[in-house]
VOPAGU-2260 file (C-alpha; in pm, 1 decimal, decimal comma):
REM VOPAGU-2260
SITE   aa  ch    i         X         Y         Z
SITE  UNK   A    0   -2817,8    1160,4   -1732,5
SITE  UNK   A    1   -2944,9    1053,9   -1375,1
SITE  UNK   A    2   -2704,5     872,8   -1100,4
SITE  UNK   A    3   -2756,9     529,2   -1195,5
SITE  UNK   A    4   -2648,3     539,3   -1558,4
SITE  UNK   A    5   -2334,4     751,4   -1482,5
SITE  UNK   A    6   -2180,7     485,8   -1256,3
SITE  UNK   A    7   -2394,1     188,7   -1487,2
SITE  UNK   A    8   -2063,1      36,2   -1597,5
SITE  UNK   A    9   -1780,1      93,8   -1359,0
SITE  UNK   A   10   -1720,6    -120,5   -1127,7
SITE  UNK   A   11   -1698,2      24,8    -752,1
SITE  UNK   A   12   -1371,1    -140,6    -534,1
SITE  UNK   A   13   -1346,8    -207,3    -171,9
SITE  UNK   A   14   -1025,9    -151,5     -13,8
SITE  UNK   A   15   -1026,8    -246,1     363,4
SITE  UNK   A   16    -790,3    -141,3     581,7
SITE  UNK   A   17    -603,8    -425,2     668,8
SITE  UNK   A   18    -522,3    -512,2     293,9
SITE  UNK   A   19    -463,7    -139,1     186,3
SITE  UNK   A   20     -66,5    -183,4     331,3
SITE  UNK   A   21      -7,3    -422,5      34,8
SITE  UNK   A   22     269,3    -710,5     183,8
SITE  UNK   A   23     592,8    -646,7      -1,8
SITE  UNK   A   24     706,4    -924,3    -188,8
SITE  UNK   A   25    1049,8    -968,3    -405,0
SITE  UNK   A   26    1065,5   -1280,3    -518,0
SITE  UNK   A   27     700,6   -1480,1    -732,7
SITE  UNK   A   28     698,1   -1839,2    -810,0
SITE  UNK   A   29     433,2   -1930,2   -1103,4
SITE  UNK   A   30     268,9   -2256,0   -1151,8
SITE  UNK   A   31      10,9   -2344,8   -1348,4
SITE  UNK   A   32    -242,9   -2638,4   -1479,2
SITE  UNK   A   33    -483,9   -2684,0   -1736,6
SITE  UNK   A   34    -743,3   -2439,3   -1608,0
SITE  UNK   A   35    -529,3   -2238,9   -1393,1
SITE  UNK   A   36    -195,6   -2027,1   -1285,0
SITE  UNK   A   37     -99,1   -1921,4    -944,0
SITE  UNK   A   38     134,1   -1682,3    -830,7
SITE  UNK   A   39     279,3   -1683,6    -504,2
SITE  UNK   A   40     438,5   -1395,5    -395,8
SITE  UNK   A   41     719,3   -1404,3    -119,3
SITE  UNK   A   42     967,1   -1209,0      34,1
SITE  UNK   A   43    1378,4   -1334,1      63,1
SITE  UNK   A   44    1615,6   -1167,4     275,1
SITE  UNK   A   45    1938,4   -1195,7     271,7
SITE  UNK   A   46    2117,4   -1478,1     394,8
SITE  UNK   A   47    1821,5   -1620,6     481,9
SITE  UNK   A   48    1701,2   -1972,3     301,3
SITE  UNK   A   49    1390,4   -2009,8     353,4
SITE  UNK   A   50    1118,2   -1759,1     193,1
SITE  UNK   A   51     800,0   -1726,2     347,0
SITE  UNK   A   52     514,7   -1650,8      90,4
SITE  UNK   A   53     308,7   -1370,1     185,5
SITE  UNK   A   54      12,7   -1406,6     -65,2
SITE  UNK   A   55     -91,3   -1649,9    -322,1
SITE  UNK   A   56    -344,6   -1488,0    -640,4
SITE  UNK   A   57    -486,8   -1788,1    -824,4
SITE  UNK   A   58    -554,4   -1703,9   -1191,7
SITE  UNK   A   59    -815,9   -1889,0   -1516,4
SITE  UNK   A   60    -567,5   -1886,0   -1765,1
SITE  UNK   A   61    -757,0   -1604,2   -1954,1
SITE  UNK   A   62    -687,2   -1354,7   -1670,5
SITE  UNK   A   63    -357,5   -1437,6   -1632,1
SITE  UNK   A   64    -334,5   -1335,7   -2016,6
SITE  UNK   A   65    -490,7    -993,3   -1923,3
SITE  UNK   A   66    -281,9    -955,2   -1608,6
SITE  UNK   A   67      50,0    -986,9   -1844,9
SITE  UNK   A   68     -89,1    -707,6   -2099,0
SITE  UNK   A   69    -140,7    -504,4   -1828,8
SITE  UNK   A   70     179,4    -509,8   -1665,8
SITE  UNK   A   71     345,1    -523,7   -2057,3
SITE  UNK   A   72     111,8    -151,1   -2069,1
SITE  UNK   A   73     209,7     -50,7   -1717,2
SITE  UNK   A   74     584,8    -129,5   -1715,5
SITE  UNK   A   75     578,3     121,5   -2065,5
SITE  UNK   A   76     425,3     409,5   -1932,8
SITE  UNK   A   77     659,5     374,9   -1608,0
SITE  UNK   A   78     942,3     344,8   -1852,1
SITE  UNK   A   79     841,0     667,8   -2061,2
SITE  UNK   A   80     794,5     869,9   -1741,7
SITE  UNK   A   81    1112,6     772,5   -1563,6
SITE  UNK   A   82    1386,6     590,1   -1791,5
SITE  UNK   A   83    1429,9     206,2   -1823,5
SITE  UNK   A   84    1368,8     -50,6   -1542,1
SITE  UNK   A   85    1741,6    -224,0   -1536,1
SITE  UNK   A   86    1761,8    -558,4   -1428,3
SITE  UNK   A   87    2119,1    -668,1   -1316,4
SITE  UNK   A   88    2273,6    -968,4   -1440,8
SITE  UNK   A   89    2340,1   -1261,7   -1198,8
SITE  UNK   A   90    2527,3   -1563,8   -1127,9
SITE  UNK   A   91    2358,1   -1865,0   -1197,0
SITE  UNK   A   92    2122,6   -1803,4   -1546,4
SITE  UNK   A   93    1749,7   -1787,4   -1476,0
SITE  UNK   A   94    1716,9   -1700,8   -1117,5
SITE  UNK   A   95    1495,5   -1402,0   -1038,6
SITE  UNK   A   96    1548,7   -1277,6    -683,6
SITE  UNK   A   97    1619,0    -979,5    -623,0
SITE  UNK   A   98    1976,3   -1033,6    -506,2
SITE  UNK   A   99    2215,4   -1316,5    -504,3
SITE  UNK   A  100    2090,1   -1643,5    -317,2
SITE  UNK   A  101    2423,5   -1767,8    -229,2
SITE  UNK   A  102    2481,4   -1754,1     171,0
SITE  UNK   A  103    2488,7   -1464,8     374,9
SITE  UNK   A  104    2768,1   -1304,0     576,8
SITE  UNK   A  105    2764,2   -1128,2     882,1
């Protein structure tokens, strides 16, 4: 088997530099529309209102689909290797942030 059809296939990625430091995010807002979903991805500190989003992935519905299976697959191995992700509960129902949204103290 020569070069070519041992990589024929696979699909090579490109990570430069000034994307391969990620941006941490802990909060996501989802929206969608008939042919698409976006994510943006923010960070909130506390006892600060305002979030700032720090990227923005923009989704055809079918991907989206594939990008929940494979966290669903992803978040199971984690969970066999190192115990359950907990999620505490918090005031208010549905909200997601990481930590309570109410106002900050100094």
């Amino acid at each position: 088997m020569n070069e070519n059809n041992k990589n024929q296939g696979q699909l090579q990625l490109e990570l430069p530099q000034d994307v391969a430091q990620g941006e941490y995010a802990n909060f996501a807002v989802i929206t969608h529309s008939s042919s698409d979903f976006i994510v943006d991805f923010a960070r909130v500190l506390p006892g600060v209102p305002k979030a700032t989003v720090k990227s923005r992935v923009i989704l055809a519905p079918e991907h989206a689909k594939r990008l929940l299976g494979a966290l669903q697959e992803n978040i199971m191995r984690y969970e066999r290797a190192f115990g359950p992700i907990k999620i505490p509960e918090q005031k208010g129902g549905g909200a997601i942030a990481p930590f309570d949204l109410g106002k900050g103290q100094a």
